[in-house]
C-alpha positions in Angstrom: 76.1 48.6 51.2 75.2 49.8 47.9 71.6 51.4 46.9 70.0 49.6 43.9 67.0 51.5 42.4 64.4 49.4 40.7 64.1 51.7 37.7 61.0 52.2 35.4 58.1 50.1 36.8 56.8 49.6 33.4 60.4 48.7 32.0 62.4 45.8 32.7 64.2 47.1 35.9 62.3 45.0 37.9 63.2 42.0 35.8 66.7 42.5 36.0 66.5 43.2 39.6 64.6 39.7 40.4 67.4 38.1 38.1 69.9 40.0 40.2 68.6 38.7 43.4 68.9 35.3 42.1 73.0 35.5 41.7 72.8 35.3 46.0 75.5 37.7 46.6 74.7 40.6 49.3 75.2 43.5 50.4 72.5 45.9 49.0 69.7 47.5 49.8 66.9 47.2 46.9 64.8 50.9 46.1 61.9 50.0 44.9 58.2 48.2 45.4 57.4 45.2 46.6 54.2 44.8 44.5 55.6 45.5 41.5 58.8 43.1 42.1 55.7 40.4 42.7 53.8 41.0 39.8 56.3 40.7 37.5 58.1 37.5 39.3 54.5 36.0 39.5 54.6 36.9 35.4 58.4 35.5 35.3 59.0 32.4 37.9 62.4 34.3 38.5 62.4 33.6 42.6 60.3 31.0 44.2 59.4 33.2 47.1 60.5 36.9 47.2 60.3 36.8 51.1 62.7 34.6 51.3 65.7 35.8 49.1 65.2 39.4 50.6 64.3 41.4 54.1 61.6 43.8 53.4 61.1 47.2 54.6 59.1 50.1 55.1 60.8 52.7 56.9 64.0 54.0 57.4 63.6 52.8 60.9 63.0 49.4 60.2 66.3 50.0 57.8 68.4 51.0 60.2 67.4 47.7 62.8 68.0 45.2 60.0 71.4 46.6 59.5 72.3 46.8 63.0 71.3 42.7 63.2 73.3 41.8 59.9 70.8 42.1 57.3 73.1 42.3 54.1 70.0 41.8 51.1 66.8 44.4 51.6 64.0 45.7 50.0 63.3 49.4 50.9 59.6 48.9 49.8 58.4 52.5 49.1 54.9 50.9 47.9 52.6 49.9 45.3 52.4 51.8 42.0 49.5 52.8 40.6 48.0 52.3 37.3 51.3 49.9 36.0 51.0 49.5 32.8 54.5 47.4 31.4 55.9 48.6 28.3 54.4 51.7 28.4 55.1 55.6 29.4 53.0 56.6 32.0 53.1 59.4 34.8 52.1 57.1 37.5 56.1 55.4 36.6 57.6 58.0 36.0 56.8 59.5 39.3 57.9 56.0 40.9 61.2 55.9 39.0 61.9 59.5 40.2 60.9 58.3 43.9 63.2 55.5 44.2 66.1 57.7 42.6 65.7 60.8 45.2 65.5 57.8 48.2 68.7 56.2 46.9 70.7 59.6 47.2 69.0 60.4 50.6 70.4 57.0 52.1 73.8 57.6 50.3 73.8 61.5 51.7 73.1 59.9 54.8 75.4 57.2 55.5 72.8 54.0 55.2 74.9 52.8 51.7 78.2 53.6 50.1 76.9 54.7 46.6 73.7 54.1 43.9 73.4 51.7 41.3 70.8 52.7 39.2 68.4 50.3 36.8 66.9 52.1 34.2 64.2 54.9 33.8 61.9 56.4 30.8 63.0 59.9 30.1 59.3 60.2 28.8 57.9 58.8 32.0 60.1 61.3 34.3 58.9 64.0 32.6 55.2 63.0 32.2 55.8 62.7 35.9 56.6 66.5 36.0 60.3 66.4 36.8 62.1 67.3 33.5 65.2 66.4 33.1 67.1 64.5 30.1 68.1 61.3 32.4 69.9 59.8 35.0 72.9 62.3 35.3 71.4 65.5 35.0 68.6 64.4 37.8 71.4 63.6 40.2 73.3 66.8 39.5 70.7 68.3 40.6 69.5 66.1 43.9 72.7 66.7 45.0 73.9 69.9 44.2 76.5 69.2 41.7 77.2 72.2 39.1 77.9 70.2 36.0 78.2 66.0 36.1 79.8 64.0 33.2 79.0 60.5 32.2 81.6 57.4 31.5 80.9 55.0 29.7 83.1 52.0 31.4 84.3 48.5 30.4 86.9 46.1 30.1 87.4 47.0 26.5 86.8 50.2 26.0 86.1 53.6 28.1 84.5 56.9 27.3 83.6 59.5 28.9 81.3 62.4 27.6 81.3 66.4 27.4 77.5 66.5 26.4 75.2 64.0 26.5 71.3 63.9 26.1 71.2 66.9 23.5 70.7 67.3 19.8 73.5 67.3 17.6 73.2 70.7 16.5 73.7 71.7 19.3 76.8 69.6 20.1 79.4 72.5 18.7 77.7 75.2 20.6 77.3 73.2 23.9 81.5 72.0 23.8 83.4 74.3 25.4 87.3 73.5 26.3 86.3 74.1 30.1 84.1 71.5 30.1 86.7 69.6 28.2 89.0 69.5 30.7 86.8 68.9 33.7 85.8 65.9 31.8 89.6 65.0 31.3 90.9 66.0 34.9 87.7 63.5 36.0 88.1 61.0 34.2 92.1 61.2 35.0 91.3 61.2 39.1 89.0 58.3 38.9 91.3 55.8 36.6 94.0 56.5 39.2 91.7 54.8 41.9 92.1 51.7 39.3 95.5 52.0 38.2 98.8 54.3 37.8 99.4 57.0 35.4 96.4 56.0 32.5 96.7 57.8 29.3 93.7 59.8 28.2 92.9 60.7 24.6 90.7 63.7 23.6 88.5 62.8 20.8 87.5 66.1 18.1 84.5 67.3 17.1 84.6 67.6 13.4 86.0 64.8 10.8 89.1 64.6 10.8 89.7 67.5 13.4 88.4 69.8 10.5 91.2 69.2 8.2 92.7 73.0 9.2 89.9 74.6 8.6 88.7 73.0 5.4 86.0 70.5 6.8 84.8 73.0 10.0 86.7 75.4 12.3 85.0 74.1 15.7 88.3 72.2 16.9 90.6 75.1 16.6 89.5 76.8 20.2 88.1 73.7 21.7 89.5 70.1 21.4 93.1 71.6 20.6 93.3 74.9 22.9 91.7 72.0 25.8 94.9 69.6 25.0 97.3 72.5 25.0 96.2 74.4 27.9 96.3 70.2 29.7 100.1 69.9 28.9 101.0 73.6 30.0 99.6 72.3 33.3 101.7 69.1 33.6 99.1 66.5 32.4 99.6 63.7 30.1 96.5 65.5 27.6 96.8 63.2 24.2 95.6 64.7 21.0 92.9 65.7 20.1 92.5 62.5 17.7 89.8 61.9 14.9 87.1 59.7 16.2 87.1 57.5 13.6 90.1 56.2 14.5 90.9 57.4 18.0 88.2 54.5 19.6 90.3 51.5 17.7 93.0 52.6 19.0 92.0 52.5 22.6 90.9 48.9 22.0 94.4 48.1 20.9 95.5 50.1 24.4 97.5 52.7 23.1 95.2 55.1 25.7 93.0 53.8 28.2 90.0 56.2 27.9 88.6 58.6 25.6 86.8 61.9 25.7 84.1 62.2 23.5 82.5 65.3 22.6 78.9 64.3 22.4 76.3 60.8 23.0 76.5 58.7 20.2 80.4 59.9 19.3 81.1 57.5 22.2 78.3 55.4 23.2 78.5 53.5 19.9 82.2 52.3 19.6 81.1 51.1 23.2 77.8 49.6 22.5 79.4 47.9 20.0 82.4 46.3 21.5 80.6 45.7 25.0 76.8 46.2 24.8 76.4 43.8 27.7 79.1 44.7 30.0 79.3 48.3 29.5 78.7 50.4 33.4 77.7 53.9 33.0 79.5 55.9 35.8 78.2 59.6 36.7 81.4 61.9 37.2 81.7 64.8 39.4 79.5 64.3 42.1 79.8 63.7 45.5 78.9 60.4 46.0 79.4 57.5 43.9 76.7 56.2 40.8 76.8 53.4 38.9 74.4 52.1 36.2 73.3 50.0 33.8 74.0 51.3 29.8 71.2 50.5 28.9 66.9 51.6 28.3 63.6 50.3 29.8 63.2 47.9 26.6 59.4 48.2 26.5 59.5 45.9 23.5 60.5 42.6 26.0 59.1 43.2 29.3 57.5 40.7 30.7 59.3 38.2 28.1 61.9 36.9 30.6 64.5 37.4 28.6 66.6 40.7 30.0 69.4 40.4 31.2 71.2 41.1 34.3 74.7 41.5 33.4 75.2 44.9 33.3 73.4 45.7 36.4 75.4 42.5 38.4 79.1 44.6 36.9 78.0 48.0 38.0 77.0 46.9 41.0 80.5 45.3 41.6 82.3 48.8 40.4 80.6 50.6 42.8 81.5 47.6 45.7 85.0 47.4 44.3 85.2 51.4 44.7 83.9 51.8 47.6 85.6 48.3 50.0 
């Protein structure tokens, strides 16, 4: 059983999550509320009765009796949410998103499901709500006690996983450190071999064209190059470190079959680009198992039917397919 949170209230996670339920298949157990998943399927004509596509309930003990009889498709229904206000950033949601979230890694802790998939949350929202933290992966760092987490970018065409993510820029160069670089490598390296044999893992640098030996910038030298270096010393397969503009192209043509970017948008566009609807964003380094949509709360079409489920139906078959 995977744990599905509903995401944002005000965003289109519940949307997605109706349009999920539609596809039929099972075995998950829905974090979220059942009022909110009404009110926008009232809005949306997505299910023709909610009651009966799903088994709702309440309580962890209800939970744990609708497992036991075979119940493969449930709402966890941690109630209504007040104030709702769709396409907007409000505490009341952000509070909700952050409920369903902290539920999700209880029932993984526990045993009740296998890992979370996650629908997507307002970093405004989360931290109107009080709990500040720069998104998904640095909130389940901390839930479950996890030192430093990295996030991969995965799809067919293209993977990337990230050093740093929701920072500024400037503060990219001082935030990198070759540590972290190859945690994010030795990862990345563990979880491909779940997929396949020996992968081959690029290492993207920070400065154009790997600062051109000093002329461009100087921020490689102990970083992206001492990372690789110290890698092969140890036995690992560590390529580059690579300019990024071309080290993404050639990943599509499958020289490697991941990257390591240095910061957010160094790899989240190349992905975005080739894969916007299929990309899966993976949490690394943590104890259980998270996958999630790449995507926002898109305020701008809620409650226009037309957002998709796509990503959220392929991360939730990662995390069945690592986890059967």
């Amino acid at each position: 059983m995977i744990a599905i949170t509903m995401g944002d209230p005000a965003g289109i996670g519940p949307e997605i999550v109706l349009k999920f339920i539609k596809c039929g298949i099972g075995g998950y157990i829905i974090v979220g509320s059942l009022e909110v998943l009404a009110y926008y399927n009232e809005k949306l004509k997505v299910l023709d009765n909610i009651s009966d596509n799903l088994t709702v309930c309440k309580t962890e003990e209800e939970l744990r009796e609708k497992l036991k009889s075979g119940e493969s498709r449930i709402l966890l229904d941690l109630g209504p949410v007040e104030n709702l206000q769709p396409g907007k950033d409000i505490k009341e949601s952000g509070e909700a998103a952050f409920s369903y979230v902290c539920k999700a890694v209880e029932l993984t802790e526990s045993g009740f499901t296998n890992a979370i998939t996650t629908a997507p949350i307002s970093k405004k929202a989360l931290n109107m709500a009080g709990h500040h933290y720069n998104g998904h992966t640095e909130l389940l760092a901390d839930l479950t006690g996890t030192k430093r987490a990295y996030m991969m970018l995965y799809s067919d065409k293209l993977i990337v996983t990230h050093v740093t993510t929701h920072i500024a820029l400037a503060e990219v160069s001082k935030r990198v450190t070759k540590e972290e670089i190859k945690e994010a490598f030795l990862l990345t390296l563990a979880f491909l071999k779940k997929l396949k044999s020996e992968p081959k893992i690029a290492i993207a640098c920070i400065d154009p064209h790997c600062g051109e030996e000093g002329v461009i910038g100087t921020c490689d030298k102990n970083k992206t190059f001492e990372a690789s270096r110290e890698l092969r010393n140890a036995g690992y397969e560590a390529l580059g470190p690579f300019p990024s503009d071309t080290v993404f192209l050639r990943c599509l043509r499958k020289e490697f079959d991941a990257v390591i970017a240095m910061y957010h948008d160094q790899g989240h566009i190349p992905l975005k680009l080739v894969g916007f609807d299929e990309g899966i964003n993976v949490t690394l380094g943590l104890p259980i198992l998270r996958t999630s949509v790449d995507h926002g709360t898109a305020y701008d079409i809620v409650e226009k039917g037309v957002a998709k489920e796509k990503n959220l139906l392929e991360a939730f078959k990662l995390a069945k397919k690592l986890t059967s």
